[in-house]
C-alpha positions, -999 to 999 in steps of 0.1 A, spaced: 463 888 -387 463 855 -380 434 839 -366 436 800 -348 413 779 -325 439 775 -295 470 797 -289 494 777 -262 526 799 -247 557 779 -234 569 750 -252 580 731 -218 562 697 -211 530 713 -202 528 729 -231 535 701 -252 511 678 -236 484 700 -238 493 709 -278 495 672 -278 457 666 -269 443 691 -289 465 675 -319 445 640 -309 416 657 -314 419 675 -346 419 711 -326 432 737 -350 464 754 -327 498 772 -324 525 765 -300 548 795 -292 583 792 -275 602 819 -268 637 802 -264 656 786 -292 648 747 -283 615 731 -269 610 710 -240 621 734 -210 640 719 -184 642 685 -199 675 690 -216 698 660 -224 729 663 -240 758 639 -253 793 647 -242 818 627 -250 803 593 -242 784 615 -214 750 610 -217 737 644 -196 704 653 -179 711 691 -171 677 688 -158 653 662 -143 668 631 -148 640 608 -135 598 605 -140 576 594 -109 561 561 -119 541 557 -89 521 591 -108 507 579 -138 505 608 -158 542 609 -174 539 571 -180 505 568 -196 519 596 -218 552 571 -229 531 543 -236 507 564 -258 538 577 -275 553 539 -282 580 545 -253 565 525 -223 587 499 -235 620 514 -234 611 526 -197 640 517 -170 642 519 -137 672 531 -116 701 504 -106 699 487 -74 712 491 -49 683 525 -46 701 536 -13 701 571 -9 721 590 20 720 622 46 752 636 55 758 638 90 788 649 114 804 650 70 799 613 72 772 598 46 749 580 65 719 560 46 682 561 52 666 541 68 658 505 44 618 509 34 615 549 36 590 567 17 602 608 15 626 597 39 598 587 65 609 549 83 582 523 75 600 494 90 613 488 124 642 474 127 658 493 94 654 522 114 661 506 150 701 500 130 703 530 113 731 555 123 716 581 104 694 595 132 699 594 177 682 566 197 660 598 209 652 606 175 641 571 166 622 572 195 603 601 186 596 585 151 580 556 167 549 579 185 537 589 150 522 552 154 501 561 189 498 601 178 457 614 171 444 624 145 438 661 134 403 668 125 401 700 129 429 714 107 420 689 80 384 699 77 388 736 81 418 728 50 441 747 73 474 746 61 510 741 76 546 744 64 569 712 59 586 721 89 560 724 111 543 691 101 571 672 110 585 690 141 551 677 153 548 647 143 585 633 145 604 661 162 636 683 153 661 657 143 634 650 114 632 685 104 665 688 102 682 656 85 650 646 65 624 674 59 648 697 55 675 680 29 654 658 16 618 671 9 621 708 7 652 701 -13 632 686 -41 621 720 -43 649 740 -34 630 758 -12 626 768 24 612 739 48 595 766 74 578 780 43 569 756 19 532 742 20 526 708 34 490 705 18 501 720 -17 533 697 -18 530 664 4 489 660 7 492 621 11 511 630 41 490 659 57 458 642 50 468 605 67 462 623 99 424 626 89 423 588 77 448 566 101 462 593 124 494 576 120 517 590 89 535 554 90 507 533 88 496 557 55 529 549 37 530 509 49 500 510 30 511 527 2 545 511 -2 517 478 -9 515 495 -44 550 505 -51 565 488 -77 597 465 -68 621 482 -94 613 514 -74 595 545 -81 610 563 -104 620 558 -143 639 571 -171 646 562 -209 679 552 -223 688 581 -239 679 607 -211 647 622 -208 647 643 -237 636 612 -255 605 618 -241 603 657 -251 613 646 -287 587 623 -288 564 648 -282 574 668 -313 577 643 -332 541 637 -329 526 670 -333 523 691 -368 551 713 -375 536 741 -390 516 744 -353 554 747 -338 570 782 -334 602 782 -315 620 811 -309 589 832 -311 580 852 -277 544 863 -271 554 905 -261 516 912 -260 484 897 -249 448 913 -243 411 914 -253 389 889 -243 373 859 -263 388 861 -291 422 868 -273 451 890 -292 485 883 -291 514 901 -307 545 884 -314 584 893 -312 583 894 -349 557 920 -355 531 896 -363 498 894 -346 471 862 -340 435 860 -330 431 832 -306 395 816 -295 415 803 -264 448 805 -251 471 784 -228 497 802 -207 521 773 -203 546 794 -187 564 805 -152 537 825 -132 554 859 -132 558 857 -173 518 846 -171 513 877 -145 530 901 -173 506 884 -199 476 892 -185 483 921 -165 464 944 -196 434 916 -194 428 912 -153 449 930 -128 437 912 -103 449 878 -117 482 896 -125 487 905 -86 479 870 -74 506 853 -103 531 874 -91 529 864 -61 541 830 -68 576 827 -58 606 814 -72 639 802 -68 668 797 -88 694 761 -92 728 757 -107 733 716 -121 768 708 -122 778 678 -140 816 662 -136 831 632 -148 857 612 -136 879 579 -143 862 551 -119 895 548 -109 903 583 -96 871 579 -68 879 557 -37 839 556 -25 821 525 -37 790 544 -48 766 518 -42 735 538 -41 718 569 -60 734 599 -40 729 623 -13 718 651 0 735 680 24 710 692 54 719 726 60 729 724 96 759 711 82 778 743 75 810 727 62 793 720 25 782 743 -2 765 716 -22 727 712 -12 726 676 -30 745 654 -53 735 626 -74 757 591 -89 744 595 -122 764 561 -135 753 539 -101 716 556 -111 711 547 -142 734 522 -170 749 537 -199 755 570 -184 792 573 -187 817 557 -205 832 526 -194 853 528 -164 841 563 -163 814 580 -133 792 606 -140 783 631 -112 763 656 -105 755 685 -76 730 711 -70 739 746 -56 714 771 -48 682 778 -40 663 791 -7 695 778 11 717 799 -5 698 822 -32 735 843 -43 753 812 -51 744 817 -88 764 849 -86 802 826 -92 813 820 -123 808 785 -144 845 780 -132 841 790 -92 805 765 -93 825 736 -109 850 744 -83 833 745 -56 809 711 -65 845 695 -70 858 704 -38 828 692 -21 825 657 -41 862 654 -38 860 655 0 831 628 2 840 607 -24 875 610 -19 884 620 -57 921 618 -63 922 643 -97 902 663 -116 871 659 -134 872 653 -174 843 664 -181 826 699 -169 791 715 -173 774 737 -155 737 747 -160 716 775 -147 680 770 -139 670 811 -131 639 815 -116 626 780 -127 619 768 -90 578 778 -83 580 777 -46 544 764 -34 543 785 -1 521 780 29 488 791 16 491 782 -22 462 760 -23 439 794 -12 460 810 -38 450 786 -64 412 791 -57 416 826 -57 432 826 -94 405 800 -107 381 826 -94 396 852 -115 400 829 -143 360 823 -146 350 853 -155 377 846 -183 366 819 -202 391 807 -227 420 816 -209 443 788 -190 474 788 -167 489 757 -166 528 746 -157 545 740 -129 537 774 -113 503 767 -103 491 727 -102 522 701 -96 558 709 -98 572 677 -107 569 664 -145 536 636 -139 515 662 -127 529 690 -155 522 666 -179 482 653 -163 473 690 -160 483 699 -192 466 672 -212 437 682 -189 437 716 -204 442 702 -237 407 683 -232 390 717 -217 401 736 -243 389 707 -270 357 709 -254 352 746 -257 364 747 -295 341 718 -301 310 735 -284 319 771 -305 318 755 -337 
């Protein structure tokens, strides 16, 4: 047997960050990966001049954790942000119609932009504009009462909101369902400005003060895999064991594990770095309790398809970043789609366009049931009809995200207490990943170098 300081499971960016701090700090460890390739959803590939993000194409800049990370890892300089213009649009009526100039999550922050916008009625804006006189909520912020998305914003900016921005736009980050997903777990900046300025607006006009003029998000030249590779690069190899699935874990400081091979490892400590019903199978022989609550985590699952097409086979100007589809508009199967080439330079060939559109989710859970031939189809027809595409795309790939979408339901920050609860009386065993604390790759990446430093701590204090 095989006895190590720190066992981490799941070789996604989580897991790499936290194997990542315990490498800084000289922490004796061994990172498992089932799967035959590191780095979870951050996947780029290179197809014929294509260069492909099957996965997350962008990092949050206004989150620091993902860019403190790059410029520790010598890549802070080949950051870029996306191409202006950084107009994204809501179809309505099947016309694309642009937010409003100045929104944060879709939220109007300026007056007139949203006085000239088409996007939403002159009731609508109207509606908007009493966020600025609304009260504040007290009470459900101090009791840490939550709500769903939908619920926050049918009351603060009525139903057109729910429907053409909440709905589309926020829980379709997620791909999840907007009269389900938390607002305190997802958007807290949003459901706690009722506490501080009772006005959402005058929150964000605040907070657009720090946003950075090349816009909020950022990505490296090469896709984001660059960052992923990075990563590796700077960690030990003999600590990295992909392909290799943990079947087995139990016993309780010092942990057991047995691996797909037959071989077993004593572990001080161990990092479950992995999607919360994987973790809930894990420790189901060490807590039951802690099993129940994991599986309860939900998920949902994504296809990505990616086209590309002659620039000259596309009538639409694409000036802007892309779109997404709100599902009161029936006539669409696509629930977003994104202008790769107008995003971000060097993503096509030249005189090429790079596409991509999202199918799937809450919205339409069975969608994942067509073949790689009906999806590419069916994104096609869709981008064809908006775009207006004269001939086929040139390049095709679809990718299939199953089960990879943790929903963050009404009630997951109670959730969350409940499993830390569980997990003191466990010392030495972590969850971490986008499951349980932050979804999007900042937060995945602050958490897991958290539990890197935790778990340094502990080994530290042992020895």
């Amino acid at each position: 047997m095989t006895d190590i300081a720190v066992a981490v499971i799941g070789g996604g960016i989580s897991g790499l960050s936290t194997a990542y701090e315990l490498h800084k700090h000289g922490i004796p460890y061994l990172l498992f990966e089932r799967t035959n390739r590191f780095g979870g959803i951050i996947n780029t590939e290179q197809v014929d001049g294509f260069t492909i993000d099957s996965g997350p194409d962008a990092i949050l800049f206004n989150k620091p954790g993902a860019i403190e990370l790059c410029d520790e890892l010598k890549l802070g300089d080949r950051l870029i942000p996306t191409l202006s213009p950084r107009t994204a649009f809501v179809l309505r009526n099947s016309q694309l119609q642009a937010l409003p100039a100045g929104s944060i999550l879709g939220i109007p922050t300026k007056f007139w932009p949203l006085i000239n916008n088409r996007l939403l009625s002159l009731p609508g804006k109207i509606q908007i504009a009493t966020d600025l006189t609304y009260p504040m909520r007290r009470s459900r912020i101090n009791n840490n009462e939550d709500e769903s998305v939908a619920s926050f914003f049918l009351r603060r900016f009525g139903r057109e909101m729910v429907n053409y921005i909440a709905e589309p736009l926020l829980a379709g980050i997620y791909a999840g369902d907007v009269n389900r997903l938390s607002m305190q777990a997802l958007f807290p900046r949003l459901a706690n400005a009722e506490q501080k300025h009772g006005s959402v607006i005058r929150s964000l006009r605040e907070l657009k003060t720090a946003t950075s003029p090349d816009g909020p998000f950022r990505s490296l030249p090469g896709g984001l895999e660059e960052l992923t590779t990075s990563l590796i690069n700077n960690l030990s190899k003999n600590s990295l064991h992909c392909g290799t699935e943990v079947v087995r874990l139990w016993g309780k400081g010092p942990f057991n594990l047995e691996l797909n091979t037959g071989q077993r490892v004593s572990a001080n400590q161990v990092v479950l770095s992995v999607p919360a019903y994987i973790a809930a199978k894990l420790v189901d022989s060490i807590d039951a309790d802690l099993n129940e609550l994991c599986h309860s985590i939900p998920y949902t699952s994504t296809s990505t398809i990616v086209l590309g097409y002659p620039r000259s086979a596309i009538s639409h100007p694409l000036l802007g970043t892309g779109f997404v589809v709100p599902r009161v508009e029936k006539e669409f199967s696509l629930m977003a789609g994104s202008w790769v080439s107008s995003k971000w330079p060097n993503r096509a060939p030249d005189n090429h366009v790079q596409l991509r559109g999202f199918i799937g989710g809450a919205r339409n859970p069975k969608a994942l049931n067509k073949t790689d031939t009906e999806l590419i189809e069916t994104a096609h027809h869709d981008l064809a009809k908006l775009l207006d595409i004269s001939s086929q795309p040139i390049v095709k790939r679809v990718y299939r995200w199953l089960r990879l979408n943790p929903q963050y339901e009404v009630g997951h920050l109670n959730l969350m207490r409940s499993i830390d609860e569980r997990l003191e009386r466990l010392p030495g065993l972590y969850l971490s990943g986008a499951g349980f604390r932050g979804i999007g790759i900042p937060d995945c990446v602050a958490y897991g170098r958290m539990v890197g430093t935790t778990a340094t701590k502990y080994a530290l204090k042992a020895s």
